[in-house]
N, C-alpha and C positions, 0 to 999 in steps of 0.2 A: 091636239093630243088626245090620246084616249084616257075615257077613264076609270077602264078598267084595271093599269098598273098600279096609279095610286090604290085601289081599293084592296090591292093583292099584298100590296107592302104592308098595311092597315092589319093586315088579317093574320100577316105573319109574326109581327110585329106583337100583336097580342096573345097568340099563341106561345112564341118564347117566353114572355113573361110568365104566361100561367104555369107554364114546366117548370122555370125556378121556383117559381112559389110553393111548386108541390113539392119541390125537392126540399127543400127548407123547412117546411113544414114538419118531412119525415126524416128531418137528420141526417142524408145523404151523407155517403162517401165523401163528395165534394165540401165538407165543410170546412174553411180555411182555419179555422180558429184550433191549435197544436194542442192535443193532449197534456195534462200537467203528467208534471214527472214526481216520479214515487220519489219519497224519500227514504234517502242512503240507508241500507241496511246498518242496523248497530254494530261494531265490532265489537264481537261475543270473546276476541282474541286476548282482550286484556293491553294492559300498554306495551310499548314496544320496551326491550330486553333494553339493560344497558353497557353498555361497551365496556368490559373489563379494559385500564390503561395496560399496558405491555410494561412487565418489569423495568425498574432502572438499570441502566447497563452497571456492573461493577465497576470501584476504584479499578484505574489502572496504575500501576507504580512504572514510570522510566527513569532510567540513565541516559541521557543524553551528553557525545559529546562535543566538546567546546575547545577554543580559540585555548592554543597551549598544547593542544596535543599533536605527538610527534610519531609519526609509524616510518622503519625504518627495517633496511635487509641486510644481514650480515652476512659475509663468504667467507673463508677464510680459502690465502690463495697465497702464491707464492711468486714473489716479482724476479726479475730481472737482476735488475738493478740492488737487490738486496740479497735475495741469496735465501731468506729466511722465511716460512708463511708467518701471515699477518692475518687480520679482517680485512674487506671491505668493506665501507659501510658506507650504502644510502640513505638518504632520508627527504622528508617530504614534511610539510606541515599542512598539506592538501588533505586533512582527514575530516569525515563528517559522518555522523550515522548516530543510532538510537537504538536500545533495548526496552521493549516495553513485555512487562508482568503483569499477570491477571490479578485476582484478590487473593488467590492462593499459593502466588510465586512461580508460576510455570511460564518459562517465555512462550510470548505470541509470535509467533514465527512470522505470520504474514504482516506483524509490523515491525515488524525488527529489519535492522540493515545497517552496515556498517561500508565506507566507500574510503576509497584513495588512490586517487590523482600520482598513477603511475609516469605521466609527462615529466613531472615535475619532481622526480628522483634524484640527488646531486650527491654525489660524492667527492673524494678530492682529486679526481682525477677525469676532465672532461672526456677525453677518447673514451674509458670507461663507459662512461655515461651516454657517449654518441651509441656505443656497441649495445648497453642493455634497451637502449629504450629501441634501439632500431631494427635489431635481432635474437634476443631474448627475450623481452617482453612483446616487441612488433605496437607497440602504443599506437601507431597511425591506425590499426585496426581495433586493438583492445586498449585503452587507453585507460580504465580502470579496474580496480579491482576491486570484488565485492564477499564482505562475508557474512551469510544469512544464521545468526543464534539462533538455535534449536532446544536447546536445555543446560541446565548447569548442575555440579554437581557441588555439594560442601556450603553451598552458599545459604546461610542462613536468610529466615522469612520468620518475619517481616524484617528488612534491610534495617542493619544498624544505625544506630543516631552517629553513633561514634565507632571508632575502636579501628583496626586492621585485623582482614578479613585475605584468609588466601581460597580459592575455590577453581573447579574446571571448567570453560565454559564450550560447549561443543556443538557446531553447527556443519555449515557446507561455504565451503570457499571456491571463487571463481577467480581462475587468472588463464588470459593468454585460451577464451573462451573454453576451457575447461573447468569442470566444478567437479568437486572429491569433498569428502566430509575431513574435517577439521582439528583437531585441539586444542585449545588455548589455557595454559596455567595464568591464572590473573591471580596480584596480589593486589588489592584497594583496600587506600586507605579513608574513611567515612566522616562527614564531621559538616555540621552546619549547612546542611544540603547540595553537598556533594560528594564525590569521590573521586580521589588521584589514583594514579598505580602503575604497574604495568603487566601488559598480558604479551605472553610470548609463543610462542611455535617452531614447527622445524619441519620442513618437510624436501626430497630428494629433486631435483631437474626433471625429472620424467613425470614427476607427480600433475603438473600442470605443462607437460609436453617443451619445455622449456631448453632454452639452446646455452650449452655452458660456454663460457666467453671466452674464444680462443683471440688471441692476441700477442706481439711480437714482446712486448714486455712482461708479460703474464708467463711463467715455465710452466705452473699447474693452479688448480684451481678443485678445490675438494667440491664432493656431492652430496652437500649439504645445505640447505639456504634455510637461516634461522631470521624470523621477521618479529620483529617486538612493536608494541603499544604503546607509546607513552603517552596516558591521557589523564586529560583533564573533564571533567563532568559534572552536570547537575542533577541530582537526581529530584522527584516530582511525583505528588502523588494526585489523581483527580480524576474526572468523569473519563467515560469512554469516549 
């Protein structure tokens, strides 16, 4: 072998070395060793703000009602069989709904709602009752009816502990998928956290598109359908 490759490797071999050393010597580019890092600038900003909490929501006061109340529709019609007008009367104990009041007495509309279980109608006379739930009312398709309190009129605030109170309470009533604004004369009676009473209305067949009930025992049947309340409720005062 010759030997002039080892002496070539020797020569370069020493050469590289003295390049690093020069580079090291002058602090080169290449120095591995990472810059220190500045420290964080002070925040000159002060501390952070602090989060006002968001008001408490106001007392709300509701009426809710309960097991006892009775919503029912009166015709006055004249049979057959008698010769004389009469009522008819419906009725349902399928009633369920709530009024809820701000701190200043104004209904909240979007929590207010009052429902009943037009299915469940009875009168004293079935065929009647086959006729309005199947073609007057049409229940297969609107099977409830709903009415949304808007404001009241007469009604003392802050609701009494006690006493009897007559006032109007006036919203939007839905039946037979039409809604028309409302009426209702309520008398409630106040006492120990709650209120009894009843609230009434009256309004015509057309009013909610309504089919008057022609029938072989029925001669007439006036254009009037007067529907009452009979309720039972607790009333409640507390957070929102």
């Amino acid at each position: 072998m010759s030997t002039d490759r080892p002496l070539r490797l020797l020569a370069a071999l020493a050469a590289t070395i003295a390049v690093l050393a020069v580079l090291a010597a002058c602090g080169g580019a290449s120095d591995p060793t990472p810059a220190s890092t500045p420290p964080a600038a002070k925040d000159e900003a002060g501390p952070a703000p602090t989060t006002t909490p968001a008001a408490a929501a106001p007392d709300v006061t509701a009426i809710e009602i309960g097991e006892g109340s009775v919503a029912r529709y009166l015709v006055n019609e004249t049979l057959a069989r008698i010769g004389a007008p009469s009522d008819a009367v419906g009725e349902t104990t399928d009633v369920s709904g709530i009024i809820r009041f701000d701190a200043a007495g104004s209904v909240l509309a979007d929590q207010s709602l009052i429902t009943v279980d037009l299915r469940t109608l009875t009168s004293d006379s079935g065929r009647r009752d086959n006729y309005v739930r199947t073609n007057t009312f049409e229940t297969s398709k609107y099977p409830t009816s709903e009415f949304k309190p808007r404001e009241t009129e007469g009604l003392p605030w802050p609701l009494p502990s006690s006493g009897e109170v007559t006032f109007v309470l006036k919203g939007d009533m839905t039946i037979h998928g039409v809604t028309s604004p409302l009426t209702w004369g309520v008398t409630a009676q106040f006492g120990n956290g709650t209120a009894t009473g009843l609230a009434a209305a009256s309004f015509t067949f057309d009013t909610f598109d309504l089919d008057v009930p022609r029938l072989a025992f029925i001669l007439s049947v006036e254009d009037n359908i007067r529907v009452e309340l009979d309720f039972t409720a607790s009333v409640s005062t507390g957070g929102n």
